[in-house]
Residue frames as qw, qx, qy, qz and C-alpha x, y, z in Angstrom:
[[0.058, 0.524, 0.270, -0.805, 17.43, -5.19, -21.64],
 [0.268, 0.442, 0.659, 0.547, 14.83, -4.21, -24.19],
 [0.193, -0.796, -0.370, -0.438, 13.12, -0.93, -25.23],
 [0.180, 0.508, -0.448, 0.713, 15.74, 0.59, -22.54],
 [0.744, -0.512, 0.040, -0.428, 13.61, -1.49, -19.84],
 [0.147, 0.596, -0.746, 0.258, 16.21, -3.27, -17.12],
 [0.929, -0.228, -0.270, -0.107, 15.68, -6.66, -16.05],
 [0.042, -0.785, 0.591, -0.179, 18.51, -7.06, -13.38],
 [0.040, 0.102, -0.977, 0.183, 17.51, -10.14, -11.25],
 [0.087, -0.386, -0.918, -0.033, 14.61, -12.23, -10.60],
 [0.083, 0.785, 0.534, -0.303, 12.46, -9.45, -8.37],
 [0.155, -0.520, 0.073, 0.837, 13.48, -6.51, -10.39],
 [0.200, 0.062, 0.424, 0.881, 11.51, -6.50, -13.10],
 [0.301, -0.655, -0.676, 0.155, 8.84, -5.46, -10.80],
 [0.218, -0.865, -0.062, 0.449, 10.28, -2.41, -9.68],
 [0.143, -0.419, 0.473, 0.761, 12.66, -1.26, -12.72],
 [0.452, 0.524, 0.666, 0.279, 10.02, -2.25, -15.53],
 [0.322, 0.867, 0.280, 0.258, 9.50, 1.37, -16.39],
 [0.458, -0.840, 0.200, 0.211, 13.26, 2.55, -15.26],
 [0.766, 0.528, -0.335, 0.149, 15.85, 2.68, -17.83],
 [0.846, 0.152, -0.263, 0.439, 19.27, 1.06, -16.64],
 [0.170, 0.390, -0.156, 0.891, 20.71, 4.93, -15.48],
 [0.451, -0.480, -0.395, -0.641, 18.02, 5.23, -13.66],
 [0.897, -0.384, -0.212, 0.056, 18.02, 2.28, -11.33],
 [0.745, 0.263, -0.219, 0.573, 21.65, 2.85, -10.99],
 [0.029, 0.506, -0.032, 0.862, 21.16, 6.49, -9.69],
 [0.667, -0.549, 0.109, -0.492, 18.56, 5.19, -6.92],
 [0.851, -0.282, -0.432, 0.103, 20.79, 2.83, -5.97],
 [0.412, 0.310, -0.305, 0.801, 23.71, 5.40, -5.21],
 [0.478, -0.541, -0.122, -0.681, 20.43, 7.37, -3.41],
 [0.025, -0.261, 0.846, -0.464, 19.78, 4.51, -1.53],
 [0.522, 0.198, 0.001, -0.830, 16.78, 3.99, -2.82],
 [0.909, 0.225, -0.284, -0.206, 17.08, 0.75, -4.45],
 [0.717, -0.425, 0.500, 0.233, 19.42, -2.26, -3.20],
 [0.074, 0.680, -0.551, -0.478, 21.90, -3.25, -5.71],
 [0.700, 0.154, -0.345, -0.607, 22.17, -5.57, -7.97],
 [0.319, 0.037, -0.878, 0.355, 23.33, -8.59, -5.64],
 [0.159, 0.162, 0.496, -0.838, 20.78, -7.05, -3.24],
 [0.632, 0.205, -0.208, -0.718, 17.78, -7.24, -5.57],
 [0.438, 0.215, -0.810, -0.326, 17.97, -10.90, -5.19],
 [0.077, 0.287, 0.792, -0.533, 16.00, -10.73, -1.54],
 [0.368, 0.122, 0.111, -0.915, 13.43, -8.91, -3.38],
 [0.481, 0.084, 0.858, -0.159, 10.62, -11.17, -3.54],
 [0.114, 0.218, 0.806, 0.539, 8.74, -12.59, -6.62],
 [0.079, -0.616, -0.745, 0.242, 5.67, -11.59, -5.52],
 [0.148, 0.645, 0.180, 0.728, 4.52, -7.55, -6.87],
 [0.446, -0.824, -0.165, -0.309, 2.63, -6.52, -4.17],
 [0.820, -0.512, -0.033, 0.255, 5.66, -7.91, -1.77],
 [0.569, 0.043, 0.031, 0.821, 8.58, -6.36, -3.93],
 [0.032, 0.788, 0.046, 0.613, 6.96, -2.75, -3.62],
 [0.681, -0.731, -0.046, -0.008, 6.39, -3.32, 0.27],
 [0.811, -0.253, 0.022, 0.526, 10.54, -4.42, 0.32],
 [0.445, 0.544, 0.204, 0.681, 11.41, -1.84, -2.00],
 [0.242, -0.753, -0.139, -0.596, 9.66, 0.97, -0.19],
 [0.831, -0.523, -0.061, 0.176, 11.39, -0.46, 3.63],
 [0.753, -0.012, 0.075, 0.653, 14.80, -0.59, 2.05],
 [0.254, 0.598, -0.036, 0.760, 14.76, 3.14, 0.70],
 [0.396, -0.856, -0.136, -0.304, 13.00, 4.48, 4.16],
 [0.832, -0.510, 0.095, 0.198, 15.87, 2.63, 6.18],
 [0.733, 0.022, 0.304, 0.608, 18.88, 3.43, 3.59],
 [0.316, 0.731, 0.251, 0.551, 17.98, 6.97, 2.20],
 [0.385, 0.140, -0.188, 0.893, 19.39, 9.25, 4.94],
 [0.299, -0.728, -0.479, -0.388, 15.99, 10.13, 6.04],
 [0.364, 0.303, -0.568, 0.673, 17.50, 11.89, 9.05],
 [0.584, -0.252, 0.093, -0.766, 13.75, 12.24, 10.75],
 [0.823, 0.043, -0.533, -0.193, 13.19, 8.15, 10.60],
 [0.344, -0.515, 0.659, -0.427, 13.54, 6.38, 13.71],
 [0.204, -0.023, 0.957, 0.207, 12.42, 2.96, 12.86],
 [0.548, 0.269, -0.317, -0.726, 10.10, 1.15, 10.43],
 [0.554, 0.036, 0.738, -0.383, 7.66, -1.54, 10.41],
 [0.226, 0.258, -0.679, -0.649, 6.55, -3.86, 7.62],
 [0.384, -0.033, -0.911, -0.145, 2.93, -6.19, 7.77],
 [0.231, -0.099, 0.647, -0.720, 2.14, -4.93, 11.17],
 [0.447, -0.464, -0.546, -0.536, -1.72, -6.23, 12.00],
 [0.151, -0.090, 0.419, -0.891, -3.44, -4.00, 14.02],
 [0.203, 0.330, 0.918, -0.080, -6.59, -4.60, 15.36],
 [0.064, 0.502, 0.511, 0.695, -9.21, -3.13, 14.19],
 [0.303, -0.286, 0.018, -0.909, -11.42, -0.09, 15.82],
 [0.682, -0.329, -0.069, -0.650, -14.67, -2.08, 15.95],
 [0.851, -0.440, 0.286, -0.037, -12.92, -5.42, 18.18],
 [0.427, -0.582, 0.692, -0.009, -9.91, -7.10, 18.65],
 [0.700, 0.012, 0.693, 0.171, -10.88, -10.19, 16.53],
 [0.695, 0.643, 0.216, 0.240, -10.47, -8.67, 13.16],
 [0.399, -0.722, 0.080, 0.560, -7.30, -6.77, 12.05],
 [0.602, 0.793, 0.016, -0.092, -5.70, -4.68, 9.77],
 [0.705, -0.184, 0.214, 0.651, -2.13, -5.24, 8.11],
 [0.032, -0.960, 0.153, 0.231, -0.37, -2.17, 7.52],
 [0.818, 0.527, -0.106, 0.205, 2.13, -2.43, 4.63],
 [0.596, 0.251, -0.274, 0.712, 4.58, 0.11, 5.99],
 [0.415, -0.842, -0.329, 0.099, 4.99, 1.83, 9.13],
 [0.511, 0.388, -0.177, 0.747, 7.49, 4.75, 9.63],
 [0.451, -0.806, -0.244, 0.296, 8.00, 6.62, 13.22],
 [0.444, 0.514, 0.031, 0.733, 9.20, 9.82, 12.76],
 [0.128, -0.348, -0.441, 0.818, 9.99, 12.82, 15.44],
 [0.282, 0.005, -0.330, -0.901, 7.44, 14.56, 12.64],
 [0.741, -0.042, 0.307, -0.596, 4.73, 11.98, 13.42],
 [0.606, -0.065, 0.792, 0.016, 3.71, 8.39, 12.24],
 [0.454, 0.370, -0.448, -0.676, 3.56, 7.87, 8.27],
 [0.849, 0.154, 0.427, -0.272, 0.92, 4.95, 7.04],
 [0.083, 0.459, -0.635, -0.616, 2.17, 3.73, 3.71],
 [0.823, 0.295, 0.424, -0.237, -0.28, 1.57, 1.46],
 [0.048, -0.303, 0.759, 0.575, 1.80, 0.18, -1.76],
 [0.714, 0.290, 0.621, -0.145, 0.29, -0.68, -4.44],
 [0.269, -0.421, 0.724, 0.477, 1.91, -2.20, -7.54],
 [0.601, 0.629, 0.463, -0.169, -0.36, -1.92, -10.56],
 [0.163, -0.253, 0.578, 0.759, 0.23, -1.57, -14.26],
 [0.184, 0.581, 0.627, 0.486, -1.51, 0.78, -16.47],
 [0.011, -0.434, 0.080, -0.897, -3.07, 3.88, -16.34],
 [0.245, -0.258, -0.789, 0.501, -4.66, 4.51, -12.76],
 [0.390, -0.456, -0.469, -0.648, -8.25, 5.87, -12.32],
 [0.374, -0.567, -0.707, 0.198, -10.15, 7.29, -9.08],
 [0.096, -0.733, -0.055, -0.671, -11.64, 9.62, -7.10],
 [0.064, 0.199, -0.799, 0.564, -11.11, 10.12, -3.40],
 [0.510, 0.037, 0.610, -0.605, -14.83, 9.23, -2.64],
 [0.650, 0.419, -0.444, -0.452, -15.07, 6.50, -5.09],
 [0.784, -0.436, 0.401, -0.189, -15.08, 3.20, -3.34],
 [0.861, 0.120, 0.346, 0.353, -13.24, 1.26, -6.52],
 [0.030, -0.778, 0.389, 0.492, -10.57, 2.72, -7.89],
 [0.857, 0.490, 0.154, 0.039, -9.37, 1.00, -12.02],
 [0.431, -0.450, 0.552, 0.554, -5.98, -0.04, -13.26],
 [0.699, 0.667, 0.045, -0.254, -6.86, 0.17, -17.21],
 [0.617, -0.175, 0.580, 0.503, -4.30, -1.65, -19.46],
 [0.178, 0.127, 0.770, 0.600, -6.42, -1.37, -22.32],
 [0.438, -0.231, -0.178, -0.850, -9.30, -0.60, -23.48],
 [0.832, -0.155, -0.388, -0.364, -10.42, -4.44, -22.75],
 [0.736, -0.154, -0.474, 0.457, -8.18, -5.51, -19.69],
 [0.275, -0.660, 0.099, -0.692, -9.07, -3.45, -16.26],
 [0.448, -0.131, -0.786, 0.405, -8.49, -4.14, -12.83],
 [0.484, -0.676, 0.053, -0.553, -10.84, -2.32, -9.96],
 [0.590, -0.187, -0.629, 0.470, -9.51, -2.47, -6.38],
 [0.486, -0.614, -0.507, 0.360, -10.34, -0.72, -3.13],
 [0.279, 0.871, -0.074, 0.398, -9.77, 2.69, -3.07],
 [0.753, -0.150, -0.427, 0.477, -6.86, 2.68, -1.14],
 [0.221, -0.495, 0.236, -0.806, -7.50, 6.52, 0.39],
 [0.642, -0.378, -0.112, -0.658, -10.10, 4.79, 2.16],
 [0.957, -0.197, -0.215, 0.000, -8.38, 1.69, 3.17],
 [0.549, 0.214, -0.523, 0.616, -5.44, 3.14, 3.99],
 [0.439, -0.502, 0.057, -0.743, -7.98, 5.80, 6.52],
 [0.814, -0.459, -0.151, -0.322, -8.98, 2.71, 8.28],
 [0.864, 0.092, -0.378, 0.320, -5.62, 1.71, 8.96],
 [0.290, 0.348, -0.294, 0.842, -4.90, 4.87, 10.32],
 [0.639, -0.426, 0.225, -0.600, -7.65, 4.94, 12.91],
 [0.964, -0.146, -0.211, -0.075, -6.96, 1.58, 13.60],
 [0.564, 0.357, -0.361, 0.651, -3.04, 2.34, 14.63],
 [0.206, -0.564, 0.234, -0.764, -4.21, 5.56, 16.07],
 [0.838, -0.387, -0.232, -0.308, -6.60, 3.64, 18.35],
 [0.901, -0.104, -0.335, 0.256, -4.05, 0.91, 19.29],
 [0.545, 0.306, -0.227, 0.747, -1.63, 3.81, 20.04],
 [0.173, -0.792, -0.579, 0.084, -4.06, 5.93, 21.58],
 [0.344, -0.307, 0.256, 0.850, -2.83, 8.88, 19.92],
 [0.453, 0.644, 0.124, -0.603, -4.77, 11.63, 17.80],
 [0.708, 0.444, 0.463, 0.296, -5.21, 10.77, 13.90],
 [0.410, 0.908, -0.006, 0.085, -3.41, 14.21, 13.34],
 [0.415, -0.649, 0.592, 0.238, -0.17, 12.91, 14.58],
 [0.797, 0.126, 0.588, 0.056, -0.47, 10.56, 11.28],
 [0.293, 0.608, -0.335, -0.658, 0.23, 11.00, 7.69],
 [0.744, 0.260, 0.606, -0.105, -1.44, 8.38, 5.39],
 [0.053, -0.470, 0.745, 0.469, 1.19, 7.58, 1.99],
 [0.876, 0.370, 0.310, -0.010, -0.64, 5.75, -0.97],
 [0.005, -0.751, 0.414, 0.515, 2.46, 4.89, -3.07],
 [0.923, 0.377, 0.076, -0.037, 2.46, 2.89, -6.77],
 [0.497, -0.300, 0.488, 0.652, 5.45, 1.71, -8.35],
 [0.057, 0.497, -0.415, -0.760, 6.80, 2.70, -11.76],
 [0.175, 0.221, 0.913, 0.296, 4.43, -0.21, -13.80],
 [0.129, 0.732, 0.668, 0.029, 1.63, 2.28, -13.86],
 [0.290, 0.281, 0.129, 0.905, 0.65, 5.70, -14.53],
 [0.036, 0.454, 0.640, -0.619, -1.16, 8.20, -12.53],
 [0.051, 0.444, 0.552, 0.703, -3.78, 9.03, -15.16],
 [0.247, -0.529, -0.183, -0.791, -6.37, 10.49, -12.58],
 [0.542, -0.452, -0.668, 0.235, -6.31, 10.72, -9.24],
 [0.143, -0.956, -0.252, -0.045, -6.81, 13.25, -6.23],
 [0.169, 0.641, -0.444, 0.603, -4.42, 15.95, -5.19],
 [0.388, -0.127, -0.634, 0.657, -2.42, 15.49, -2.13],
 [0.452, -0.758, -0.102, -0.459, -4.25, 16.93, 0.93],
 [0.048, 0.640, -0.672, 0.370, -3.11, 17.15, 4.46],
 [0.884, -0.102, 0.354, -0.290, -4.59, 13.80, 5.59],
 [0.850, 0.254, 0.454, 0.076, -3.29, 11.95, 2.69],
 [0.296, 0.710, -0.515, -0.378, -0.42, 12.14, -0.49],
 [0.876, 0.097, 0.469, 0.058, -0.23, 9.77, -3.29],
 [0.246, 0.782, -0.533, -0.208, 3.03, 9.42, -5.67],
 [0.976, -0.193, 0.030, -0.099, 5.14, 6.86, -6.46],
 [0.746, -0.605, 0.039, 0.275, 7.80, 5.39, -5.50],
 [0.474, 0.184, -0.077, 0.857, 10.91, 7.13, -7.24],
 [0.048, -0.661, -0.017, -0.749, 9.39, 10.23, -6.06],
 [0.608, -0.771, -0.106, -0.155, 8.71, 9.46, -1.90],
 [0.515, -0.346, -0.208, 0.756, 12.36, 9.83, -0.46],
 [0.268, 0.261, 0.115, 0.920, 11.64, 13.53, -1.99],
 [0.435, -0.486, -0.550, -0.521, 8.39, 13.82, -1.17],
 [0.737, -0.516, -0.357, 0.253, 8.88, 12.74, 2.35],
 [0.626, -0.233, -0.227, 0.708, 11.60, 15.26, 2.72],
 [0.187, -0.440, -0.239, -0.845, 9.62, 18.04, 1.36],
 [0.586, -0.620, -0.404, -0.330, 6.83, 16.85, 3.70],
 [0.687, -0.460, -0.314, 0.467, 9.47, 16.73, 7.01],
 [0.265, 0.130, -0.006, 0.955, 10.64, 20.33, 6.20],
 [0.347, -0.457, -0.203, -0.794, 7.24, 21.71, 6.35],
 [0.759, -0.369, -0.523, -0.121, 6.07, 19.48, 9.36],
 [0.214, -0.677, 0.499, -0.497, 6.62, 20.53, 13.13],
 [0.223, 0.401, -0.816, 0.352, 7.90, 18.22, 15.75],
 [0.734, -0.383, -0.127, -0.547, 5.24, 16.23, 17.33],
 [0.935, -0.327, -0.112, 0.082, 7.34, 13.16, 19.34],
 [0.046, 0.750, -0.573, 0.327, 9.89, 13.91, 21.64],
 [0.430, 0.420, -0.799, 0.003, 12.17, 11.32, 22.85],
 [0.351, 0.100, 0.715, -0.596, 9.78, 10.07, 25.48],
 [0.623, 0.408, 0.301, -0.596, 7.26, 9.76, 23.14],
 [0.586, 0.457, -0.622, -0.248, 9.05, 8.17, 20.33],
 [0.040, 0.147, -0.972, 0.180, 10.35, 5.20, 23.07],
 [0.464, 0.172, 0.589, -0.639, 6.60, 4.82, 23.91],
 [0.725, 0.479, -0.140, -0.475, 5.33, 4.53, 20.30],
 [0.396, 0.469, -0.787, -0.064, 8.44, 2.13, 19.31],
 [0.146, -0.120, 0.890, -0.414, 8.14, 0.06, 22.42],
 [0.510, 0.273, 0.595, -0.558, 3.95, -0.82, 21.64],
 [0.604, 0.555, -0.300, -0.487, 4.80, -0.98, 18.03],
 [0.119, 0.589, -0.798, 0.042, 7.29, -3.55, 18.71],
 [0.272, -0.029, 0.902, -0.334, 4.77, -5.82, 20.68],
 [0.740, 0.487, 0.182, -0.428, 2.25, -5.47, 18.27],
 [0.582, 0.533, -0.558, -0.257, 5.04, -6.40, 15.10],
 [0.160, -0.284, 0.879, -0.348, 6.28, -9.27, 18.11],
 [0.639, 0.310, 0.608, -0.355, 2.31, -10.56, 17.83],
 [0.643, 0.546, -0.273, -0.462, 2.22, -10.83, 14.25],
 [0.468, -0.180, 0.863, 0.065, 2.65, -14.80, 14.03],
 [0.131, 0.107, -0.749, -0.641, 2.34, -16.54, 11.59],
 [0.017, 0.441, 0.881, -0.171, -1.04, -18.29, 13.17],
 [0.166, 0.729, 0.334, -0.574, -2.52, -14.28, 13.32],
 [0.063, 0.499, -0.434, -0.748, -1.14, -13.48, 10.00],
 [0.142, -0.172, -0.926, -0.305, -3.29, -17.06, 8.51],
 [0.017, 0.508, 0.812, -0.286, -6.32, -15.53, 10.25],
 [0.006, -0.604, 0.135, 0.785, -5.58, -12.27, 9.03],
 [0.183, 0.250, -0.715, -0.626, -5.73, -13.97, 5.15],
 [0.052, -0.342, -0.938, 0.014, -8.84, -15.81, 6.09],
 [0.016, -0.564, -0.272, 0.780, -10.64, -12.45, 6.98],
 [0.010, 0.467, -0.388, -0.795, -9.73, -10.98, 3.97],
 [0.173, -0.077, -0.854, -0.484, -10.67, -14.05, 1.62],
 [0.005, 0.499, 0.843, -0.199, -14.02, -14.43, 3.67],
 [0.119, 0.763, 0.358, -0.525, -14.77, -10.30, 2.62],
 [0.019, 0.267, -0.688, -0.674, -13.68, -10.63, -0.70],
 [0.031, 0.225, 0.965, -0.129, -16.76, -12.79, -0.46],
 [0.046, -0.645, -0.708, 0.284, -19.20, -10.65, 0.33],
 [0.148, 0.842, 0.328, 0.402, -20.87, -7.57, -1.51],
 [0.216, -0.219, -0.282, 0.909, -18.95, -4.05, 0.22],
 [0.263, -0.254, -0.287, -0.885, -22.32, -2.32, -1.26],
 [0.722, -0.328, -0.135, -0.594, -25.10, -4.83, 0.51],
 [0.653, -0.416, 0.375, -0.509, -23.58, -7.26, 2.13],
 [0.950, 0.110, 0.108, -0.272, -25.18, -10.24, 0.74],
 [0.739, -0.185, 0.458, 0.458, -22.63, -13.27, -1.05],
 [0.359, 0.648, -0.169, -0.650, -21.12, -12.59, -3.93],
 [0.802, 0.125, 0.576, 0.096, -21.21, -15.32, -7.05],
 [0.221, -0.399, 0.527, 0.717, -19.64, -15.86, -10.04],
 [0.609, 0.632, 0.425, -0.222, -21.90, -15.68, -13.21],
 [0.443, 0.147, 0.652, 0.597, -20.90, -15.46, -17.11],
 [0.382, 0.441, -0.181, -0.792, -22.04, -12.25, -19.77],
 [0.740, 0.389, 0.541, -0.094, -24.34, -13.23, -22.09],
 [0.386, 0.847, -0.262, -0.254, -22.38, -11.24, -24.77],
 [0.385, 0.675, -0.628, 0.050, -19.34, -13.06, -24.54],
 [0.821, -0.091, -0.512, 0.236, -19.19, -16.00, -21.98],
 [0.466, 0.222, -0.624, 0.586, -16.47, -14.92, -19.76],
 [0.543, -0.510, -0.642, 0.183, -16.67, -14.69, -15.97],
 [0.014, -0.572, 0.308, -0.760, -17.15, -11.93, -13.56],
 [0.451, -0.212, -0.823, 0.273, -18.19, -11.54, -10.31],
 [0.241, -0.444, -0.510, -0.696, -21.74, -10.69, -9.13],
 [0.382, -0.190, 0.502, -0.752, -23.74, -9.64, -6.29],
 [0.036, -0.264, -0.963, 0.042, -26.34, -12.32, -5.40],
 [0.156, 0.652, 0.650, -0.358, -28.98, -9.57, -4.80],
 [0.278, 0.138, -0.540, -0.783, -29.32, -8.30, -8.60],
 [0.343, 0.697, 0.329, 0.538, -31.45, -7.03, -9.56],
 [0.320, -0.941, -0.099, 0.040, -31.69, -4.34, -6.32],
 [0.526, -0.634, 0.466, 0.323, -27.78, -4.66, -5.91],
 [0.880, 0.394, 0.259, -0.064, -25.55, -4.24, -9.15],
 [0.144, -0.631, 0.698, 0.306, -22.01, -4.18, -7.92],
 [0.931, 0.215, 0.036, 0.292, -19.55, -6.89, -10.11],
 [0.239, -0.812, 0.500, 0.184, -16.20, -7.39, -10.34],
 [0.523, 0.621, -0.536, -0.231, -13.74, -8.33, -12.72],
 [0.730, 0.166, -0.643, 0.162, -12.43, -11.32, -10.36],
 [0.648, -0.625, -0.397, 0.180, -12.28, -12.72, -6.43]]
């Protein structure tokens, strides 16, 4: 342990990097965190040890609203059947359905809700820009809704970081949408189920479970490799025009980014595929 930061086991110093020893300890009693024998399913992967993290506390904190939870799902999408979205975390509640988007950045965190890239900032010189994830987690939630065929106010759409970053500027919660992270959403969540009337009675919860189930039942591994082919094929392709996108070199310094093909008219870039 250094600088009161806790390395337990392999995936933990993903999720305890900015948690001093007491801490972690305290969400495990919660239920919040697995122990330390238990930290050894979390995977290596960031993006995968928030997603486990953020399962284990919904299913183990005493949530007494929770009725079951879904991890990966891929829904289709709104505009057809052959594209889908994957949904990090799914949670059925007698309060309605909660979206969860994770996302496991480090540094200080930068956006606006109608800001289409959102910036992880380490440094001055080392930034990351990704999706705003209001917006991507929105499409997931009309996608669900759809599949469920169920209003989009039976939803509640959860953007939650882990503890590797800081929320330097982002929007206030609204009632569409709350973003915190993750030591704070078993509280959060129970703040939000106190204030939140009943919307699925026990007819309606077996219905939602029972179409969630065949959708998490279709998630093969064959749809989940088409699902990552999607993605990498619109990673590809300008979100501003369209067009490809290519990699090209500053003239200031060399290094590489990654450019729209139609610059001059078009003059997104990113930092990397």
């Amino acid at each position: 342990m250094q600088d009161g930061i806790s390395t337990v086991t392999r995936g933990a110093p993903y999720m305890v990097s900015r948690c001093n020893l007491f801490d972690y300890m305290v969400d495990v009693v919660k239920g919040e965190m697995p122990g330390p024998i238990g930290m050894f399913r979390v995977p290596d992967d960031k993006g995968a040890a928030l997603e486990y993290i953020i399962e284990y506390a919904l299913n183990n904190a005493l949530l007494v609203n929770v009725y079951k939870t879904y991890k990966n799902l891929l829904v289709p999408r709104v505009e057809g059947e052959d594209r889908t979205s994957e949904i990090d975390v799914l949670m059925v509640s007698d309060k309605g359905i909660f979206v969860l988007e994770s996302k496991n950045y480090a540094g200080l965190i930068f956006g606006c809700a109608d800001q289409r890239q959102w910036t992880a900032s380490l440094n001055r010189y080392t930034k990351e820009r990704f999706y705003n994830p209001i917006m991507q987690n929105r499409a997931h939630v009309k996608a669900v809704a759809a599949y469920l065929e169920l209003p989009e106010g039976m939803f509640r759409s959860y953007i939650v970081f882990g503890e590797r970053c800081e929320l330097k500027q982002v929007p206030e919660n609204t009632e569409e949408y709350h973003i915190c992270q993750r030591r704070r959403l078993i509280k959060t969540l129970r703040r939000d189920f106190r204030k939140r009337r009943t919307v699925l009675e026990s007819d309606g919860l077996k219905d939602v479970m029972q179409r969630l189930d065949e959708l998490a039942a279709g998630s093969s591994r064959e749809a989940r490799q088409t699902h990552i082919e999607q993605v990498q094929a619109a990673m590809r392709t300008c979100p501003k025009c369209g067009k490809p996108l290519l990699e090209r070199h500053r003239k200031s310094d060399g290094g590489l980014f990654i450019g729209c093909s139609g610059f001059p008219a078009c003059r997104y870039i990113r930092d990397r595929w």
